[in-house]
C-alpha positions in Angstrom: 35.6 -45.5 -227.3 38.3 -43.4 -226.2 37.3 -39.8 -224.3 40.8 -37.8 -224.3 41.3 -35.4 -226.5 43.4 -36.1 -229.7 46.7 -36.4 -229.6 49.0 -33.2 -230.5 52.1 -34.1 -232.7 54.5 -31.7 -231.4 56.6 -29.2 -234.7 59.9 -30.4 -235.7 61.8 -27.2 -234.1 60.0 -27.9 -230.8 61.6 -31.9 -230.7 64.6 -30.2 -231.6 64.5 -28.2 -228.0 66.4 -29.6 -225.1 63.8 -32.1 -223.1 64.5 -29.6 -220.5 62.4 -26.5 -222.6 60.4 -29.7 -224.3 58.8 -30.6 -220.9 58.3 -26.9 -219.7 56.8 -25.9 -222.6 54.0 -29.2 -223.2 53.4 -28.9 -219.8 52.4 -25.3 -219.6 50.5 -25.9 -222.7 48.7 -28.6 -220.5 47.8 -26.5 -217.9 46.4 -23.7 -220.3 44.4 -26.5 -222.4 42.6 -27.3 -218.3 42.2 -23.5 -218.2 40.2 -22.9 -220.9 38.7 -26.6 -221.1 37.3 -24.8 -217.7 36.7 -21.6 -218.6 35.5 -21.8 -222.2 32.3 -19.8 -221.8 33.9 -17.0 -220.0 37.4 -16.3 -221.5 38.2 -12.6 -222.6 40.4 -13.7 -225.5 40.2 -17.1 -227.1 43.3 -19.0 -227.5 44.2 -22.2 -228.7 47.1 -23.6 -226.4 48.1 -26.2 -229.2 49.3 -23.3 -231.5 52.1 -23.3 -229.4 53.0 -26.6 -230.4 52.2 -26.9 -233.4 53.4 -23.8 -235.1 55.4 -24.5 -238.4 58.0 -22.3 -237.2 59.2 -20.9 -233.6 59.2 -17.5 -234.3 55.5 -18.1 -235.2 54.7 -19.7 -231.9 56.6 -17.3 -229.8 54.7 -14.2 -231.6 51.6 -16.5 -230.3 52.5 -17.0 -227.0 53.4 -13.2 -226.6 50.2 -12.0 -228.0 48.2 -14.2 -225.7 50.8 -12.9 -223.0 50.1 -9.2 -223.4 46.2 -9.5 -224.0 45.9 -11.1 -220.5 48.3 -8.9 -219.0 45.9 -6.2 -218.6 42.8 -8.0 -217.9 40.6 -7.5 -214.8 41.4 -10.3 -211.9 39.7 -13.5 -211.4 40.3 -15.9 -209.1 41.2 -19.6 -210.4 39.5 -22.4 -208.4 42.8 -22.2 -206.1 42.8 -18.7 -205.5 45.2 -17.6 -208.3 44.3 -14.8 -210.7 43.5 -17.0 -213.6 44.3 -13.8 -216.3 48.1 -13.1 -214.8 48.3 -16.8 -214.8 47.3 -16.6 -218.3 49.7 -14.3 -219.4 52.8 -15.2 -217.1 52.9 -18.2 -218.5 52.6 -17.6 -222.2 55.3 -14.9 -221.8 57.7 -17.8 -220.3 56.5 -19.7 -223.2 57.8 -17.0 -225.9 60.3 -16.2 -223.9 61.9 -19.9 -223.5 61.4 -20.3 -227.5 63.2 -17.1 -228.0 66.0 -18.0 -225.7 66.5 -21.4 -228.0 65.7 -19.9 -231.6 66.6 -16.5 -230.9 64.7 -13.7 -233.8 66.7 -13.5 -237.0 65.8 -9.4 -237.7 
């Protein structure tokens, strides 16, 4: 009987991405999924990091990431196991995430 979590079939758009952007943005997702695998009792804001792969469209999982982004960005400090502030870790990464898929599907208004 297997342990890891199940497995997260990436969105259409997302595949579609240069491997580049691919691998930046699963990668940060798995680094947020550790985060609040660690820190699920204590988080300020919820998230769920597979949103931001799974998201029927990118617009949608850009909106995400920058939402996430911008409800950290103001949080108080806390210090990450390595010494990091875990919240501006938080939302620096989901603003590169929103900001990568915007850079690739830029907004249509």
């Amino acid at each position: 009987m297997s342990t890891d979590p199940p497995r997260t079939e990436l969105a259409p758009w997302l595949r579609r991405m240069d491997v580049s952007d691919q691998i930046f943005l699963t990668g940060t997702v798995l680094v947020l999924r550790e985060i609040r695998s660690r820190r699920a009792d204590d988080l300020p804001v919820a998230f769920d990091e597979r949103r931001l792969c799974t998201a029927p469209t990118p617009d949608e999982a850009a909106r995400y990431a920058a939402g996430i982004s911008a409800a950290y960005r103001d949080q108080p400090a806390l210090a990450a196991p390595d010494g990091v502030d875990e919240h501006w870790r938080i939302s620096s990464m989901t603003g590169a995430i929103a900001a990568r898929i915007r850079s690739a599907y830029p907004p249509l208004d």
